[in-house]
Backbone and ligand atoms as CSV (ligand in chain L), in Angstrom:
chain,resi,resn,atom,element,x,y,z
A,1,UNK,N,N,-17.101,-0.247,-11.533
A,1,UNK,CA,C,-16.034,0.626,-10.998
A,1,UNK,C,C,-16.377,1.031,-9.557
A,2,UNK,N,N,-15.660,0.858,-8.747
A,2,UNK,CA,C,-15.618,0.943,-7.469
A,2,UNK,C,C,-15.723,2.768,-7.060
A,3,UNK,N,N,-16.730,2.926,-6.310
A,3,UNK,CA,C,-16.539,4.214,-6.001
A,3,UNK,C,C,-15.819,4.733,-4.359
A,4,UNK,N,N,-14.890,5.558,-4.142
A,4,UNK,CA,C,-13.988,6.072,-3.245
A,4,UNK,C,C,-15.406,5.934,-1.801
A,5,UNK,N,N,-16.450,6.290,-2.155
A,5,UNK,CA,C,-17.407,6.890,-1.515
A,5,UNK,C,C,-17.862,5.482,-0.385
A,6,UNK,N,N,-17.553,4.523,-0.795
A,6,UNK,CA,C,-18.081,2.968,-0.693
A,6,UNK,C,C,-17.326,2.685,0.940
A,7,UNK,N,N,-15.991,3.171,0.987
A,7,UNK,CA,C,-15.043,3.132,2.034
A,7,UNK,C,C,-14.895,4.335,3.582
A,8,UNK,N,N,-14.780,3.420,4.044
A,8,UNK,CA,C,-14.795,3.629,5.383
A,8,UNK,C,C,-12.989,4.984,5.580
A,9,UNK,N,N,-12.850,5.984,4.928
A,9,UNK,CA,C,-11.679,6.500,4.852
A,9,UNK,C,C,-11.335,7.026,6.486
A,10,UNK,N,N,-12.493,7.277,7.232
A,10,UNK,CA,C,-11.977,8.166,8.572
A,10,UNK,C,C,-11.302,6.753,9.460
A,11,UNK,N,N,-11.709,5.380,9.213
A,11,UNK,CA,C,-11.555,4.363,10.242
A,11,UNK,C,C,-10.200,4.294,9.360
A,12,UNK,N,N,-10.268,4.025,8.520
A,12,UNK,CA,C,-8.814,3.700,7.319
A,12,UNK,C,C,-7.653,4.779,7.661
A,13,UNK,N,N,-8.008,6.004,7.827
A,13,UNK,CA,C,-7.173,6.619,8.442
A,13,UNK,C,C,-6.113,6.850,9.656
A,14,UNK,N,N,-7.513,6.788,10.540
A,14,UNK,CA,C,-7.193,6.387,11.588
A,14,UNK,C,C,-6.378,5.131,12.066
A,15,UNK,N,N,-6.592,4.436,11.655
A,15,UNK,CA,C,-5.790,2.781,11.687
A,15,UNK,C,C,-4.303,3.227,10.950
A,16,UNK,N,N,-4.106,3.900,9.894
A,16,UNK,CA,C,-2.746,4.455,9.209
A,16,UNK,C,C,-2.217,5.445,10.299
A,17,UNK,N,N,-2.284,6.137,10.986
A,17,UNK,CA,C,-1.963,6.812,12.311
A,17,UNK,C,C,-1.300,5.667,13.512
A,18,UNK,N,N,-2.258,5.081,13.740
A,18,UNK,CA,C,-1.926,3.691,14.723
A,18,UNK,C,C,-0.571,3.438,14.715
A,19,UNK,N,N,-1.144,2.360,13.183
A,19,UNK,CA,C,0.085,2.180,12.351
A,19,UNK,C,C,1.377,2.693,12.379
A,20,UNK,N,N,1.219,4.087,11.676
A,20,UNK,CA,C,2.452,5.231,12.181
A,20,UNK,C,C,3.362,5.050,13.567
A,21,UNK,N,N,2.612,5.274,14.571
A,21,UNK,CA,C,2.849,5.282,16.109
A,21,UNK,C,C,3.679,4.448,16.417
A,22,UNK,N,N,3.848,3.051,15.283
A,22,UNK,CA,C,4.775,1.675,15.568
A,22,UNK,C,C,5.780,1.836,15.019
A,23,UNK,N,N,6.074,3.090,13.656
A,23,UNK,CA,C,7.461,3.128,13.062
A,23,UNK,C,C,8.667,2.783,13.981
A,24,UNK,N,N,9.624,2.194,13.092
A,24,UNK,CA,C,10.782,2.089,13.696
A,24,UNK,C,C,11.877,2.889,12.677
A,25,UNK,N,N,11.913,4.188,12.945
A,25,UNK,CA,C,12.428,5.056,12.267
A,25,UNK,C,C,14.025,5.753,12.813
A,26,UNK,N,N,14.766,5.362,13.615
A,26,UNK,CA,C,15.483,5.991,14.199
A,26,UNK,C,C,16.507,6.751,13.713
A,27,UNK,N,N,16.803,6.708,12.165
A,27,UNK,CA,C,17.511,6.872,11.483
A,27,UNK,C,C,16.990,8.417,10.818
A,28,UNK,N,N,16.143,7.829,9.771
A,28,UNK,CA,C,15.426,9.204,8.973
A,28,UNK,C,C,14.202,9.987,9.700
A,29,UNK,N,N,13.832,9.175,11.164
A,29,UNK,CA,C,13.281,9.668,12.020
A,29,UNK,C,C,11.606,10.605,11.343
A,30,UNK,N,N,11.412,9.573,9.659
A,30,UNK,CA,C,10.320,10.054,9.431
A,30,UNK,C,C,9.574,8.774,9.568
A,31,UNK,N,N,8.724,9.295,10.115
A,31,UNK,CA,C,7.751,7.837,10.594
A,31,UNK,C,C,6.369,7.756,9.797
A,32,UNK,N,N,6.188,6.387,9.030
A,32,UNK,CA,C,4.873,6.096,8.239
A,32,UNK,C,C,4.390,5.395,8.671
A,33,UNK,N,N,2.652,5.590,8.165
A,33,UNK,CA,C,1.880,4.364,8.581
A,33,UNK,C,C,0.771,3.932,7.293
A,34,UNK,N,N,0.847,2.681,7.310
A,34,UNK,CA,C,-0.198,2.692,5.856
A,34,UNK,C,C,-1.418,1.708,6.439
A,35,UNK,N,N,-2.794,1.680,5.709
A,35,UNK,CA,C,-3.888,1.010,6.381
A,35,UNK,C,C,-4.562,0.422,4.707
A,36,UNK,N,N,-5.024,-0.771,5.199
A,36,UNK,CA,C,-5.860,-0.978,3.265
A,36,UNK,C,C,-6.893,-1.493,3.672
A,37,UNK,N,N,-7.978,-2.055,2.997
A,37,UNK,CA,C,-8.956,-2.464,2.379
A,37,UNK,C,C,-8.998,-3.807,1.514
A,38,UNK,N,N,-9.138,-4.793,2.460
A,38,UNK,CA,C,-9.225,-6.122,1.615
A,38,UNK,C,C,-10.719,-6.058,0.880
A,39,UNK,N,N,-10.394,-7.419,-0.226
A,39,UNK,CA,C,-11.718,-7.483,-1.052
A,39,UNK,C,C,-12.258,-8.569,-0.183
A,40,UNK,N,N,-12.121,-9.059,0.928
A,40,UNK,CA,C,-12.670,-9.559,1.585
A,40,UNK,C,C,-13.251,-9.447,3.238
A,41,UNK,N,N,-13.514,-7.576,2.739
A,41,UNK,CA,C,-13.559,-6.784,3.832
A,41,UNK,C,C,-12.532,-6.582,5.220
A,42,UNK,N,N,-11.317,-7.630,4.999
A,42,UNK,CA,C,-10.648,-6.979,6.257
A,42,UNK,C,C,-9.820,-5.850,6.138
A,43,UNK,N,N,-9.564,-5.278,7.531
A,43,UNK,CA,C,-8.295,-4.441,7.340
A,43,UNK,C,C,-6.983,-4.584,7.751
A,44,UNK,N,N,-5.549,-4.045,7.136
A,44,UNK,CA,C,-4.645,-4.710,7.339
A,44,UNK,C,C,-3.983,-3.476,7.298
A,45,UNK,N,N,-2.495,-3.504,7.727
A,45,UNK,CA,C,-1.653,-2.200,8.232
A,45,UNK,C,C,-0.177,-2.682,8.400
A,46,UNK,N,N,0.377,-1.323,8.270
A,46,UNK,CA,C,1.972,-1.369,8.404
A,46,UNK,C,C,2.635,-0.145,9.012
A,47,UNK,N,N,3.874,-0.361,9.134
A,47,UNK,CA,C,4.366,1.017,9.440
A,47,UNK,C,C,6.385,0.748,8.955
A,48,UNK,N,N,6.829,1.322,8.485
A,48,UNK,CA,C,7.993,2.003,8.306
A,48,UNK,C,C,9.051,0.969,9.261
A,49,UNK,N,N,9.955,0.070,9.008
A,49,UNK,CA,C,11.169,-0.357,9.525
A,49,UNK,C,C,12.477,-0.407,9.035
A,50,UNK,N,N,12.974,0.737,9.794
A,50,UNK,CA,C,14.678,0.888,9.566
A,50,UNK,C,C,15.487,0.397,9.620
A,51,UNK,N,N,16.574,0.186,8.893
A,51,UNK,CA,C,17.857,-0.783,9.444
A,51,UNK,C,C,19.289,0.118,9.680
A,52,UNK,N,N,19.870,0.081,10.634
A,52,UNK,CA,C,20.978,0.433,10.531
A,52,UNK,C,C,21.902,-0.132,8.850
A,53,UNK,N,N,21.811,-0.857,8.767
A,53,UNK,CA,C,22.193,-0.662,6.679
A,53,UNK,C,C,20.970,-0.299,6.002
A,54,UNK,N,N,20.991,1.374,5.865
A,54,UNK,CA,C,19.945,1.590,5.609
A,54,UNK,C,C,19.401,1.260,4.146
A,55,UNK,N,N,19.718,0.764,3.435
A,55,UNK,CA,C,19.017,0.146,2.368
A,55,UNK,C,C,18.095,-1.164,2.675
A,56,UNK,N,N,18.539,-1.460,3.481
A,56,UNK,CA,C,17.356,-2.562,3.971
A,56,UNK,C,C,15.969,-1.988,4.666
A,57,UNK,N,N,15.823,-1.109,4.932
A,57,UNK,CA,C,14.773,-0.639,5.273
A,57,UNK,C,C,13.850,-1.033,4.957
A,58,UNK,N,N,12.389,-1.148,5.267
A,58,UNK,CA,C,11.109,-1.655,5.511
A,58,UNK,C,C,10.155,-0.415,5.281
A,59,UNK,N,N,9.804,-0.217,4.229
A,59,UNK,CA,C,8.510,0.599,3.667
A,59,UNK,C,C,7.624,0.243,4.819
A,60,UNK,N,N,6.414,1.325,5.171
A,60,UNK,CA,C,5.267,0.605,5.849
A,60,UNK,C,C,4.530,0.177,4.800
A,61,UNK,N,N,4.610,-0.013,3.728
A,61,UNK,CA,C,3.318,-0.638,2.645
A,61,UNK,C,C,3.854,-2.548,2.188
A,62,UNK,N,N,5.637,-2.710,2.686
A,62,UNK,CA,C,6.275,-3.860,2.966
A,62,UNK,C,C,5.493,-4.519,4.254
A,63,UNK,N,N,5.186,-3.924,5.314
A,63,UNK,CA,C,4.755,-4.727,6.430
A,63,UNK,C,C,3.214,-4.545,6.405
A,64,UNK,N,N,2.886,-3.732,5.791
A,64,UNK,CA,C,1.049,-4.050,5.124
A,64,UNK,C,C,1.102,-5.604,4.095
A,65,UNK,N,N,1.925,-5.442,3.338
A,65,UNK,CA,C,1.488,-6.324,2.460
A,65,UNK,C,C,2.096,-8.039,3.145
A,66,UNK,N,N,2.829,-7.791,4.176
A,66,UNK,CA,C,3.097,-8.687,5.071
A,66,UNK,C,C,1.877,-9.547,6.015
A,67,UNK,N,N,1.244,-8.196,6.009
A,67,UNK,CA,C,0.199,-8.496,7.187
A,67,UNK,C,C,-1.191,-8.974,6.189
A,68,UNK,N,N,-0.830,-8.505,5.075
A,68,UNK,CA,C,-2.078,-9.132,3.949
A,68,UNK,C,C,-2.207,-10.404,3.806
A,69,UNK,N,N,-0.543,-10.849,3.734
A,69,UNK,CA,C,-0.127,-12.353,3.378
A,69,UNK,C,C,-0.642,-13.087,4.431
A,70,UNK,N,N,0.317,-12.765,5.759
A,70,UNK,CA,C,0.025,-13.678,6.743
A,70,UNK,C,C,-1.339,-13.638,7.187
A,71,UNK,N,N,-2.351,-12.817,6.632
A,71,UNK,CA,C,-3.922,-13.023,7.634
A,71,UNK,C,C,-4.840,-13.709,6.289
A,72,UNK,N,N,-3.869,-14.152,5.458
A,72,UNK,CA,C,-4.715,-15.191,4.553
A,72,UNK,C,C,-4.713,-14.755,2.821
A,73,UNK,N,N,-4.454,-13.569,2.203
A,73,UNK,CA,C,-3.751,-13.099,1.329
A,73,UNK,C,C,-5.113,-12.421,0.912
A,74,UNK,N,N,-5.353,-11.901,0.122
A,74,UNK,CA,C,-6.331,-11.617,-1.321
A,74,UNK,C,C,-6.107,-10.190,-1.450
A,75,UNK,N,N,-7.381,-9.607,-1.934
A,75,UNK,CA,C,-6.528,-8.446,-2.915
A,75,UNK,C,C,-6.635,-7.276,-2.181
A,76,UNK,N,N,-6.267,-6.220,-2.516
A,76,UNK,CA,C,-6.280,-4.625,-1.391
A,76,UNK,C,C,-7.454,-3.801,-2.295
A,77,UNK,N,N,-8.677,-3.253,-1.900
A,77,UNK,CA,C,-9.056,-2.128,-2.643
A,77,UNK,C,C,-9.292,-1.222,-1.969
A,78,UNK,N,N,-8.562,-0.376,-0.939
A,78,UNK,CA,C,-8.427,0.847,-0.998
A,78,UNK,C,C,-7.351,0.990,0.251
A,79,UNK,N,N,-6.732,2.166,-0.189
A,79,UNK,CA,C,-5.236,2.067,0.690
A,79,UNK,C,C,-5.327,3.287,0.971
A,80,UNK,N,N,-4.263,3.671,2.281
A,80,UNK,CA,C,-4.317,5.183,2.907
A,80,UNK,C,C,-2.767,4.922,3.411
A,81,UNK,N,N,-2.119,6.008,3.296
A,81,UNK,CA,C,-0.899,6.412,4.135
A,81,UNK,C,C,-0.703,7.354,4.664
A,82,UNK,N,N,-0.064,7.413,5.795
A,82,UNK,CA,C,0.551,8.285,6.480
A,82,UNK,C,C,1.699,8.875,6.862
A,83,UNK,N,N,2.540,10.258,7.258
A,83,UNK,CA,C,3.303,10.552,8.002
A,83,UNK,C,C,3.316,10.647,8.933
A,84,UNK,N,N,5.031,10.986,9.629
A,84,UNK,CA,C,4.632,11.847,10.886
A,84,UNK,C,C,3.551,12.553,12.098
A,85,UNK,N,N,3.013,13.359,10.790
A,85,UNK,CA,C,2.119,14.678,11.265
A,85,UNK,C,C,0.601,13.643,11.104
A,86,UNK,N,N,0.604,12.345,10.556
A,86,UNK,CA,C,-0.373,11.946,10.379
A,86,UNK,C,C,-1.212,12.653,9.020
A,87,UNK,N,N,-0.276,13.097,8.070
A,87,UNK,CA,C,-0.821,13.735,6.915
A,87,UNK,C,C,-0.601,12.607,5.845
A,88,UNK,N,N,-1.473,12.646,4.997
A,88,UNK,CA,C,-1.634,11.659,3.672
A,88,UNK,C,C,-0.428,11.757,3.200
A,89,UNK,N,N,0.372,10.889,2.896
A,89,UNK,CA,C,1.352,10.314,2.207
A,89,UNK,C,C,1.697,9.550,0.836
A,90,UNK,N,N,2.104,10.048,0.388
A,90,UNK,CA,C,2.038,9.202,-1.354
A,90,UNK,C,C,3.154,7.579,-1.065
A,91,UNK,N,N,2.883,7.071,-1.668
A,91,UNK,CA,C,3.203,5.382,-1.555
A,91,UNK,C,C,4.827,5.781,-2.454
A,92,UNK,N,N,5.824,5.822,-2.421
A,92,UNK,CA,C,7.195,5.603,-2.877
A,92,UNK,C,C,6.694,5.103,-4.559
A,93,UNK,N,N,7.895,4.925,-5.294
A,93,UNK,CA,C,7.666,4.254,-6.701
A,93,UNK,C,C,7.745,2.895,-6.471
A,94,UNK,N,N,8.549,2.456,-5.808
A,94,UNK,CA,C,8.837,0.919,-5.429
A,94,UNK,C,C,7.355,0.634,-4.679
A,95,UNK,N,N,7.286,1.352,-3.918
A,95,UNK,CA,C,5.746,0.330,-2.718
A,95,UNK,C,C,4.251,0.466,-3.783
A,96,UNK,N,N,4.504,1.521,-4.955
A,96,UNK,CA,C,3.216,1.528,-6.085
A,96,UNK,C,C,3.475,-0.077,-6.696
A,97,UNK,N,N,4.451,-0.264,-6.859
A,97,UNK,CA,C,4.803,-1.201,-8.108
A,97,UNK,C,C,4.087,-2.562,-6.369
A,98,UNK,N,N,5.124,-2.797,-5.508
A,98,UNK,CA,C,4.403,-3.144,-4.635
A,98,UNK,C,C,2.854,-3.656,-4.092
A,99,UNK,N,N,2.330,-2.591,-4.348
A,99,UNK,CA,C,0.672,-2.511,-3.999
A,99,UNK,C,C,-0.185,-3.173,-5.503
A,100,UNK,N,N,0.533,-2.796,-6.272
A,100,UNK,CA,C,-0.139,-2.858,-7.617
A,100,UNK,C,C,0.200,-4.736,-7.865
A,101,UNK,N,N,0.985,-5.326,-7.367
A,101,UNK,CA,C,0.856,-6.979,-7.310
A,101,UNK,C,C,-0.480,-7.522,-6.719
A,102,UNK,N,N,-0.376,-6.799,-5.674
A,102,UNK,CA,C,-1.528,-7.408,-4.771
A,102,UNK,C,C,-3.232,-6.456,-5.024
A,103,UNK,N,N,-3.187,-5.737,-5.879
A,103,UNK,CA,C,-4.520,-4.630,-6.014
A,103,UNK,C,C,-5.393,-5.370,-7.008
A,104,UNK,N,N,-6.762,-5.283,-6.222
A,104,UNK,CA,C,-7.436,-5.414,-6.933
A,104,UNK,C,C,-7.816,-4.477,-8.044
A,105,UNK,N,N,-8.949,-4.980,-9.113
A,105,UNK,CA,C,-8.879,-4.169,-10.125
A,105,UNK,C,C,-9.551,-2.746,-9.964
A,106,UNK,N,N,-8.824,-1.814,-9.878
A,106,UNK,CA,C,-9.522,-0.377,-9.740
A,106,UNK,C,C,-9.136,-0.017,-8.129
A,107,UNK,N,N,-8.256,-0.381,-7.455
A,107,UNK,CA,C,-7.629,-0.171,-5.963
A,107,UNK,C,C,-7.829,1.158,-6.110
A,108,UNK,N,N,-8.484,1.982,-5.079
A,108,UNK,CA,C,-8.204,3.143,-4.999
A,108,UNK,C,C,-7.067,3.355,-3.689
A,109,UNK,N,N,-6.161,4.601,-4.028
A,109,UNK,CA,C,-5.544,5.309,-3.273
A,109,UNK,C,C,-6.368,6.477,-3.087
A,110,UNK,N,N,-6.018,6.598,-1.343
A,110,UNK,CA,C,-6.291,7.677,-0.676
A,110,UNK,C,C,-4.580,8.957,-0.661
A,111,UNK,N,N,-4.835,9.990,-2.125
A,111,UNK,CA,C,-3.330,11.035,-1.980
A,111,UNK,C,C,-3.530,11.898,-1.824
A,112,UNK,N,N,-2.415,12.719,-2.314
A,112,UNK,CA,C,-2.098,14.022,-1.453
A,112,UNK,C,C,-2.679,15.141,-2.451
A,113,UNK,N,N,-3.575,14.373,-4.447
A,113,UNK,CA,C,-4.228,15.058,-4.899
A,113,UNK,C,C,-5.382,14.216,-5.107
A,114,UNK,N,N,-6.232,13.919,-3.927
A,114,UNK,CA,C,-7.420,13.115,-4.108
A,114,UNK,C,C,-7.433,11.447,-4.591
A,115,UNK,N,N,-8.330,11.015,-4.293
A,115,UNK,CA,C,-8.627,9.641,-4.374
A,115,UNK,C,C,-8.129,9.113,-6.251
A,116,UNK,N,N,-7.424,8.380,-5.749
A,116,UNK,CA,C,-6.814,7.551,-7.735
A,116,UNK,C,C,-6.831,6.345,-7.641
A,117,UNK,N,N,-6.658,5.685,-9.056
A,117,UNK,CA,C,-6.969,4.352,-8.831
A,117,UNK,C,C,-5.517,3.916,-8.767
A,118,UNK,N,N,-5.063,2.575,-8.837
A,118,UNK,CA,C,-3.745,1.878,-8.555
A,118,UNK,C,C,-3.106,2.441,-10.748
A,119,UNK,N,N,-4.165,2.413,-11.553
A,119,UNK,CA,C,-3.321,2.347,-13.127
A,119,UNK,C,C,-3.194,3.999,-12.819
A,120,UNK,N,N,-4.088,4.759,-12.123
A,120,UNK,CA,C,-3.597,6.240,-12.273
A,120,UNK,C,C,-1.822,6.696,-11.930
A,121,UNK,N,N,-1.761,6.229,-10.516
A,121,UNK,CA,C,-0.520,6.278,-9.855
A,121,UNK,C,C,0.330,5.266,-10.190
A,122,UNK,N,N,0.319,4.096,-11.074
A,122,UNK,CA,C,1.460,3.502,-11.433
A,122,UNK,C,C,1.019,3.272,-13.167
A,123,UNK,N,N,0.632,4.007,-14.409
A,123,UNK,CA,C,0.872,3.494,-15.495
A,123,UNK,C,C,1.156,2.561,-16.052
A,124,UNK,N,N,0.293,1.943,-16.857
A,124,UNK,CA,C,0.973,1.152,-17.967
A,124,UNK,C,C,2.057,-0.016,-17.213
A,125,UNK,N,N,1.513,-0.286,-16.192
A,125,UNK,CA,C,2.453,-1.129,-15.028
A,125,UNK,C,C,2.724,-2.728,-15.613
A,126,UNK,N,N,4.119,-2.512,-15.012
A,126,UNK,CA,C,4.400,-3.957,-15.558
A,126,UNK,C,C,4.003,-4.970,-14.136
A,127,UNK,N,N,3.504,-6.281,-14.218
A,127,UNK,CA,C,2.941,-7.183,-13.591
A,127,UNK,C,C,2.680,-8.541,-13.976
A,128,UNK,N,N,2.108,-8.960,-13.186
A,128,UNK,CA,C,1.463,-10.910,-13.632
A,128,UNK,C,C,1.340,-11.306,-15.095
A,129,UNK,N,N,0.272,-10.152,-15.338
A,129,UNK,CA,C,0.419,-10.256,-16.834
A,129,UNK,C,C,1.111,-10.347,-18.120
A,130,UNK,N,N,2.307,-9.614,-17.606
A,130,UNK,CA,C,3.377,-9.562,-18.711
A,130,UNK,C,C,4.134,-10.413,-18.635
A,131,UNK,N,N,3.987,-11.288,-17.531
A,131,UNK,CA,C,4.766,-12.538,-17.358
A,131,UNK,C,C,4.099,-13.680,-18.313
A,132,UNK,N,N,2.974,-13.541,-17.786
A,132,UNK,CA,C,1.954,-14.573,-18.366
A,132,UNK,C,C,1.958,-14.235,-20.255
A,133,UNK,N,N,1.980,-13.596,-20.740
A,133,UNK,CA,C,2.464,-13.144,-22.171
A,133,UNK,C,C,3.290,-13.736,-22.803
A,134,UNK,N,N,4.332,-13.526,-21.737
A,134,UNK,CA,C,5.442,-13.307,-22.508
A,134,UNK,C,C,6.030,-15.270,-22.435
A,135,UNK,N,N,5.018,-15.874,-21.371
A,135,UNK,CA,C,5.472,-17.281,-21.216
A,135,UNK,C,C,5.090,-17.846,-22.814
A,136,UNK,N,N,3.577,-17.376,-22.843
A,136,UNK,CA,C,2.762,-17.789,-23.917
A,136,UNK,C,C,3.700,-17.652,-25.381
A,137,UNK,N,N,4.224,-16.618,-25.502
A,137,UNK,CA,C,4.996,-16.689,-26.707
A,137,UNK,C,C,5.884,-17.505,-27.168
A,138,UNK,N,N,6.473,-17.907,-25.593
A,138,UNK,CA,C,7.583,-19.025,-26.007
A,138,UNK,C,C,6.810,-20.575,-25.798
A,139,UNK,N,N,6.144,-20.539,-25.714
A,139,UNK,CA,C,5.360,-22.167,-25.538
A,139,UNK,C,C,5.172,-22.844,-26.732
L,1,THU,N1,N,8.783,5.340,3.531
L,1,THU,C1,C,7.712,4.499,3.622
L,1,THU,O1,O,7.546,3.797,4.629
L,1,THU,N2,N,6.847,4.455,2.585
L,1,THU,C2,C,6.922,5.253,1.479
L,1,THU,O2,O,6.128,5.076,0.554
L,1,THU,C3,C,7.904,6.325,1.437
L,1,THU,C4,C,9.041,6.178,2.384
L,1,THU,C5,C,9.742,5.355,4.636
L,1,THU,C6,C,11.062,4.703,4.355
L,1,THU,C7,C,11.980,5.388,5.355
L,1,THU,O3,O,11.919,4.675,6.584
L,1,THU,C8,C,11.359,6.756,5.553
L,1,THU,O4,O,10.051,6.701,4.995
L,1,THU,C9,C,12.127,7.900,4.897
L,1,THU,O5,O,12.353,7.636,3.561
C-alpha cells in the first residue's frame, strides 16, 4: 500500500496552480488546475476548457488524462487539484469515474478532507473489470 508520504505534494501542487493559470474559463469563470503522479514517475497536468455550448466543456482532469495519453499512457498514483484561489479541489463525479480508468491500484487523492485512495472517493466503481466479467459469462 502506497503511502501519501512517498509523494512529492508541494511540487504536485504547485504544478496544479500552473496548470490552473491556463484555464479557459470564460463562462463559469471558475478556473481549475489538476497535476498527477505517473507509475512511471512522470508528471502530467491539466486545466479546465470551456465551450460556448457549455456542456462540452473540458474538466481539467479531461486534459490531464489527455496529457497522460499523449506522453505515452500508464497509470496515475497520486493526483492534486485545484481552484481559483489555488485551494484543493475535489475531482467532479464524472472526472472520479475518469481518473479511476487510468489509476493505479491504491491512487491516492490529494482532498479537501485529507489524502484518499481512488476506491475511497469512487466506491464499489464500475470499470475494466466488470467488462471483463461480464464478457466471460457469455463466452
Ligand atoms: N471543473 C473541473 O475542471 N473539474 C472538476 O472536477 C469540477 C469542475 C470545471 C468545469 C467548469 O469549467 C468549471 O469547473 C465550473 O464547473
Amino acid at each position: 500500500m502506497t503511502h501519501p508520504s512517498e509523494f512529492d505534494w508541494t511540487t504536485l501542487r504547485a504544478t496544479a496552480r500552473s496548470a490552473m493559470e491556463r484555464a479557459y474559463a470564460p463562462y463559469s469563470k471558475f478556473a481549475v488546475g489538476a497535476a498527477a503522479l505517473t507509475d512511471d514517475g512522470r508528471m502530467v497536468s491539466g486545466c479546465n476548457i470551456e465551450n460556448a455550448s457549455y456542456g462540452v466543456t473540458l474538466c481539467a482532469e479531461c486534459s490531464l488524462v489527455t496529457d497522460l495519453i499523449m506522453g505515452g499512457g500508464g497509470l496515475l498514483v497520486a493526483f492534486t487539484c485545484v481552484d481559483g484561489n489555488g485551494d484543493t479541489l475535489m475531482p467532479c463525479g464524472r472526472c472520479r469515474q475518469l481518473l479511476y480508468e487510468h489509476s493505479a491500484d491504491g491512487l491516492i487523492l490529494d482532498t479537501v478532507s485529507g489524502f484518499k485512495t481512488i476506491d475511497e472517493v469512487l466506491p464499489d466503481a464500475f470499470g475494466p473489470r466488470q467488462l471483463d466479467v461480464y464478457r466471460e459469462t457469455r463466452a
